[in-house]
C-alpha positions in Angstrom: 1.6 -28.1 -8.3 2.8 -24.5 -8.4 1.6 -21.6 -6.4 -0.2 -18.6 -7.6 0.0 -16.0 -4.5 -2.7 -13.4 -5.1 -3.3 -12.7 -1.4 -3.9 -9.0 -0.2 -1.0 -8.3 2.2 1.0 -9.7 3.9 1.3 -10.7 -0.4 3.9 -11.7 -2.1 7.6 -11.1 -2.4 9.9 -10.9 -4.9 12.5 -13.9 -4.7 15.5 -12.5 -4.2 14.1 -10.5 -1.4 12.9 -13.6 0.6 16.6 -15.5 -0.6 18.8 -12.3 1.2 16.6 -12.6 4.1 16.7 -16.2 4.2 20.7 -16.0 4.3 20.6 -12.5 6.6 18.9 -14.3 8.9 21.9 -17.5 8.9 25.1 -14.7 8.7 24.3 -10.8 8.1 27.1 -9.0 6.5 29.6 -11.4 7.3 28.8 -11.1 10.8 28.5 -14.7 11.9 25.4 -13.0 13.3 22.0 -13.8 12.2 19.6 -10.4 11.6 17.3 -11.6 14.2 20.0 -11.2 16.7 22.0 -8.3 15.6 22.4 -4.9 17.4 20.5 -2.2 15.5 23.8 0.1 16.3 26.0 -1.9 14.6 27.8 -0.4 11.4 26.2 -2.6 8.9 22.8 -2.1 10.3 22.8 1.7 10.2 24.3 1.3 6.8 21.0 -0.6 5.7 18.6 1.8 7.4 20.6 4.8 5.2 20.9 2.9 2.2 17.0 2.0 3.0 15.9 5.8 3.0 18.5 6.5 0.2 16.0 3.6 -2.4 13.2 5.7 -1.1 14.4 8.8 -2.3 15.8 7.8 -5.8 12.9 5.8 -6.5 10.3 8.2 -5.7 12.5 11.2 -6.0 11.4 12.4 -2.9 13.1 16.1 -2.1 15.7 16.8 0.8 13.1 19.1 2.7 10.8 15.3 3.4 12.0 13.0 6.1 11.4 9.2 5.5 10.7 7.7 8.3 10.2 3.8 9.3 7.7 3.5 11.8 6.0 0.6 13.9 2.5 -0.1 14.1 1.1 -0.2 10.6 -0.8 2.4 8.4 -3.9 2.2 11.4 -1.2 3.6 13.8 -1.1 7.1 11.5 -4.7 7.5 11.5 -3.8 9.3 14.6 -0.4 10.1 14.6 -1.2 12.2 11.8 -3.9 14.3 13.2 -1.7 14.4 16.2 1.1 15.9 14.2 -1.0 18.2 11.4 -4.5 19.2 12.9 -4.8 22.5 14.2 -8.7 23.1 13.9 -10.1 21.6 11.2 -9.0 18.9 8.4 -11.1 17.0 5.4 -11.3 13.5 4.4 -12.4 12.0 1.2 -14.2 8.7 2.5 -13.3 6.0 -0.3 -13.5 2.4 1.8 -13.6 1.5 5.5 -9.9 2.4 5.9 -10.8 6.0 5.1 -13.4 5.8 7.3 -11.4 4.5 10.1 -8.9 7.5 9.6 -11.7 9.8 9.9 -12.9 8.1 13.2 -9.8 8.7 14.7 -9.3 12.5 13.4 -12.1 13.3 15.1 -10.4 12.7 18.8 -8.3 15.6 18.0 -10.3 18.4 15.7 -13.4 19.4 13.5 -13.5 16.8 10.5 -15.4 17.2 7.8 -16.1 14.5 5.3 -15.9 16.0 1.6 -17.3 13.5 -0.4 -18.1 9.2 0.2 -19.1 6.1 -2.0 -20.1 4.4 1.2 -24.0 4.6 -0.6 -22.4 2.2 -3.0 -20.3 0.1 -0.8 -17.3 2.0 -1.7 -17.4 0.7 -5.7 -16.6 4.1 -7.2 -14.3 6.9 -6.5 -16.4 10.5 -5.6 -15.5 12.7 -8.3 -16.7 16.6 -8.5 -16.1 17.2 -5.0 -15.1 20.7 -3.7 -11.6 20.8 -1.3 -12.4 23.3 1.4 -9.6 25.6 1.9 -10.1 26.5 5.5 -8.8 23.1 6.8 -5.3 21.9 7.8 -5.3 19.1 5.1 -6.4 17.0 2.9 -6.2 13.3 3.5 -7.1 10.3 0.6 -6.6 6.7 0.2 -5.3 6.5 -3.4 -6.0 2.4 -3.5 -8.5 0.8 -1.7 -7.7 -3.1 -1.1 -11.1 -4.5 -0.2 -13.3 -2.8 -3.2 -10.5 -2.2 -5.6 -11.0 0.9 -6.6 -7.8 3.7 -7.4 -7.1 7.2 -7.1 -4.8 7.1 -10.6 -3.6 10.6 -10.8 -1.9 13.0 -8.2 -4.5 15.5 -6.5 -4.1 18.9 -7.3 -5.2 20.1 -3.8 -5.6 23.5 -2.6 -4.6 22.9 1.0 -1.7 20.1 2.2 -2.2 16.8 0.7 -2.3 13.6 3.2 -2.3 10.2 1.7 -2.3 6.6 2.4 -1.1 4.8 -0.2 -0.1 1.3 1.9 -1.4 -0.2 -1.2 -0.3 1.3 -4.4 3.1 2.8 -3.1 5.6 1.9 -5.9 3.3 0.6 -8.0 3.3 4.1 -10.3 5.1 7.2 -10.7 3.9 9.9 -7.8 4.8 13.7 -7.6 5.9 13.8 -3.8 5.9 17.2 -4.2 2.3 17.9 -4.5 2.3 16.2 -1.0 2.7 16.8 2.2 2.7 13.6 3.6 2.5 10.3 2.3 2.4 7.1 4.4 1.5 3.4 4.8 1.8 -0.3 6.1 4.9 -1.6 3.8 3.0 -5.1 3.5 1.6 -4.8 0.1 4.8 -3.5 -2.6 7.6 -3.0 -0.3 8.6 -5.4 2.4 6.8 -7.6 4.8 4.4 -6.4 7.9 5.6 -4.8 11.2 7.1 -1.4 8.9 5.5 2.0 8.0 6.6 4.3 6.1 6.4 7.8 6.7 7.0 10.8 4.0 6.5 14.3 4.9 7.7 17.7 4.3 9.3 19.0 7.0 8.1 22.0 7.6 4.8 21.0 8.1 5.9 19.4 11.6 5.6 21.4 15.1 2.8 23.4 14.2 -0.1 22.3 16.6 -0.4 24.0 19.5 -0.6 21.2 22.1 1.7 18.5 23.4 2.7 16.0 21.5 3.7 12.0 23.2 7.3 11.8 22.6 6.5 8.6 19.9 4.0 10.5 18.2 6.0 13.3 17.1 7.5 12.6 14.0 10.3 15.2 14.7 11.4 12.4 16.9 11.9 10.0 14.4 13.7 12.0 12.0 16.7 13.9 13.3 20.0 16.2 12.0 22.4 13.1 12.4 21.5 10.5 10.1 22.4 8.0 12.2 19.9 8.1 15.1 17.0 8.5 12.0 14.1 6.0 12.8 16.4 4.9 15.6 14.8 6.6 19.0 14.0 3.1 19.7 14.7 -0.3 18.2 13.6 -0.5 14.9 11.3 -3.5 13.2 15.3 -4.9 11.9 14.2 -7.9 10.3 10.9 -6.1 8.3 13.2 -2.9 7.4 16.1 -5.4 6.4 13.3 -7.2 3.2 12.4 -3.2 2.6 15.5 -3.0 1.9 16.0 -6.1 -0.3 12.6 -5.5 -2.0 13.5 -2.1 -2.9 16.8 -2.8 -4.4 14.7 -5.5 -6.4 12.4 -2.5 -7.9 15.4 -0.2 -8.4 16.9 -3.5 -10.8 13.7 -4.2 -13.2 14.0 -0.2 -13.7 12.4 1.6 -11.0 8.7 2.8 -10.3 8.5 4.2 -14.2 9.1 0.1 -14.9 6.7 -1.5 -12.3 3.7 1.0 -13.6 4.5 -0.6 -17.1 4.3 -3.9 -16.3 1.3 -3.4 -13.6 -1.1 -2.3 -16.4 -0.5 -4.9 -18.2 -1.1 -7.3 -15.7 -4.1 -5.7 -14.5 -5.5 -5.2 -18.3 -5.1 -8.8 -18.9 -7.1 -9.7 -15.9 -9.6 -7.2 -16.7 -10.2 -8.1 -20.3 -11.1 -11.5 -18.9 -13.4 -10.4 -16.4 -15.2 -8.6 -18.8 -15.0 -11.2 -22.2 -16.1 -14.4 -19.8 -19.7 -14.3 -19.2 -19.4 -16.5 -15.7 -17.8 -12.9 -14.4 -18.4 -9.5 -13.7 -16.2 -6.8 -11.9 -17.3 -5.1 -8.9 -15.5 -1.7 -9.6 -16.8 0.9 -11.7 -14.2 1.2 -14.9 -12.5 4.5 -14.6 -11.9 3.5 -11.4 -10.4 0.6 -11.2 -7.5 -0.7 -9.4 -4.4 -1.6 -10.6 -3.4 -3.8 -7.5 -6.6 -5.3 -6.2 -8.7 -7.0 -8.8 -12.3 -7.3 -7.2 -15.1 -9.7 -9.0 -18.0 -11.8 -8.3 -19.8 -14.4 -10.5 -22.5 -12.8 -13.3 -26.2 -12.6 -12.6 -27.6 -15.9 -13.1 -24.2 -17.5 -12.0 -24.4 -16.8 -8.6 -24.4 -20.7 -7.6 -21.0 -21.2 -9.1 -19.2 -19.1 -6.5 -18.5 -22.3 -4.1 -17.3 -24.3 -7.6 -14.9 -22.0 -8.9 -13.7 -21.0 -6.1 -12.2 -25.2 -5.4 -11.8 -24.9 -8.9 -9.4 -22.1 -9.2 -7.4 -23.6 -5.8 -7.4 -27.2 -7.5 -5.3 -25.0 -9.7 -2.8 -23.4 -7.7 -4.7 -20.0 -6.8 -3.7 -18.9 -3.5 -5.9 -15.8 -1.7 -8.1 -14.9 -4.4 -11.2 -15.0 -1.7 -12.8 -11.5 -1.6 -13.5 -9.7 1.3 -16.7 -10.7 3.2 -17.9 -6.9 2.6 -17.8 -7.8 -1.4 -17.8 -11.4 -1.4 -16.9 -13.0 -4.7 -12.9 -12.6 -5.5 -10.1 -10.8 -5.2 -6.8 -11.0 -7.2 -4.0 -8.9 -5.6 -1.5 -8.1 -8.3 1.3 -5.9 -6.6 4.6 -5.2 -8.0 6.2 -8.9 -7.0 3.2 -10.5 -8.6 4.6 -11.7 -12.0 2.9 -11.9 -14.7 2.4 -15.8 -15.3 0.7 -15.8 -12.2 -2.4 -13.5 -13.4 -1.8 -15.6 -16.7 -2.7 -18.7 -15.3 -5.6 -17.3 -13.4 -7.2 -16.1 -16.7 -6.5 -20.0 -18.3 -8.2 -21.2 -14.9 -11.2 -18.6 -15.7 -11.4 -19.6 -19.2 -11.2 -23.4 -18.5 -13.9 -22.8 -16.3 -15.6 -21.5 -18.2 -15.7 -24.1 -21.1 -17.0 -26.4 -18.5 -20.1 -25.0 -18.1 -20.9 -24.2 -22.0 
């Protein structure tokens, strides 16, 4: 029976991304070397980390005045390196899901934070809208996609004040003006590589503003210096997770770049969402205009509550992998990134409707 892989990250991969890895790992670049065991100053490895900044930057067409940097310690690691790096005084969160909430938690060790707007009243099922930037803080920060509720921030922010977001979940899934940012960052397990690699966008001179000392680590400046070569290299870089960045990224510039994945990702997420709302076993969980492209989130309809248990083996008797939703929601999840194809959400909708003809 095949495998559907609709998990939330670590998710899935495109193929050709695990196969070079696979093979990287036996001999990279003619080495006789494996990746695993490879120095990080050989030639060919500081030719992937360039050529890994370089995907970044035509793909997203980031501007010469960011530095991309590849980071340990996943997306919960910049909920304080970025205060640590941008607040002076004062800096303003939009609260859209317990990730945004655990950024705000840790602003709050280094400045004033004020909390613009939340949907916590409605266990995060909306995204606030009508909300007022204040424009005496340092910045900004969102969470354009929110895994657990899946609910999206669809359109660049135009923000008054410097622009912070994490988009761990919906980076390369759409076209994004970098330069209405001033940072942009995230854990790369959901459309770009595998876990144990951030990424780290941000406009330059935005960096060595705060007035106190920063941990040598924290300090971005660090991480992203004049010679190319020491770039995400002050200390030994995640290799192997940087290496399937690499290959994953190489993948999205082939089916036609971020403009092509956006495509596609509607039409995935459409198909699902047509289902969810024609089958009468189902309902979504998100409100409409707000609904994520990446993480589809639905329970069973009122009066079809005692069906959760039975679709649920039903849909893995089926070859459904991860579609369990987060205990916070309950119901189900389908995570549809980039590498998702589209079969995949094709045979969850013919699992939903045969389901649904059993209980006519």
């Amino acid at each position: 029976m095949k495998a559907y892989n609709f998990n939330a990250g670590p998710c899935v991969l495109p193929k050709q991304a695990i196969e070079s890895a696979i093979e990287a790992i036996r001999d990279f670049d003619n080495t006789g070397i494996g990746i695993l065991e490879i120095s990080h100053r050989t030639p060919g490895w500081e030719r992937i980390m360039a050529e890994t900044e370089q995907l970044w930057r035509e793909l997203l067409n980031i501007p010469e005045d960011y530095a991309v940097i590849f980071l340990g310690g996943g997306a919960s690691t910049q909920f304080f390196e970025v205060p640590a790096n941008l607040l002076k005084t004062k800096a303003a969160y939009l609260q859209t899901g317990v990730w945004a909430k655990k950024a705000v938690k840790e602003a709050k060790f280094y400045g004033e934070v004020e909390v613009v707007a939340s949907s916590e009243d409605k266990t995060y099922s909306y995204i606030p809208k009508n909300y007022t930037i204040p424009t005496d803080v340092d910045y900004f920060h969102i969470t354009t996609n929110n895994t657990i509720y899946g609910t999206e921030i669809h359109e660049d922010i135009d923000s008054p004040v410097t622009l912070v977001a994490d988009m761990s979940s919906d980076i390369m899934s759409r076209p994004v003006d970098v330069k209405k940012y001033g940072m942009i960052y995230g854990g790369a397990q959901k459309n770009v590589g595998p876990a144990g690699v951030t990424f780290v966008i941000v406009r330059r001179d935005l960096l060595g503003k705060v007035d106190r000392p920063i941990q040598t680590m924290v300090d971005y400046r660090t991480h992203y210096t004049d010679e190319a070569k020491n770039r995400s290299m002050f200390n030994t870089p995640p290799v192997f997770p940087i290496f399937v960045m690499h290959e994953t990224l190489k993948w999205v510039k082939e089916q036609g770049g971020v403009e092509a994945m956006y495509k596609i990702n509607k039409e995935k997420a459409e198909l699902l969402y047509n289902e969810i709302d024609r089958n009468p076993l189902f309902v979504g969980t998100a409100a409409k205009e707000d609904r994520s492209l990446m993480n589809v989130c639905f329970v069973m309809a009122p009066g079809h509550e005692a069906l959760q248990d039975e679709f649920m083996a039903f849909a893995k008797s089926k070859g459904m992998v991860g579609i369990k939703g987060h205990r916070s929601v309950g119901g189900f999840r389908a995570s549809i990134y980039n590498a998702c194809p589209k079969e995949a959400v094709e045979a969850l909708v013919a699992c939903m409707q045969e389901f649904e003809q059993l209980h006519k």
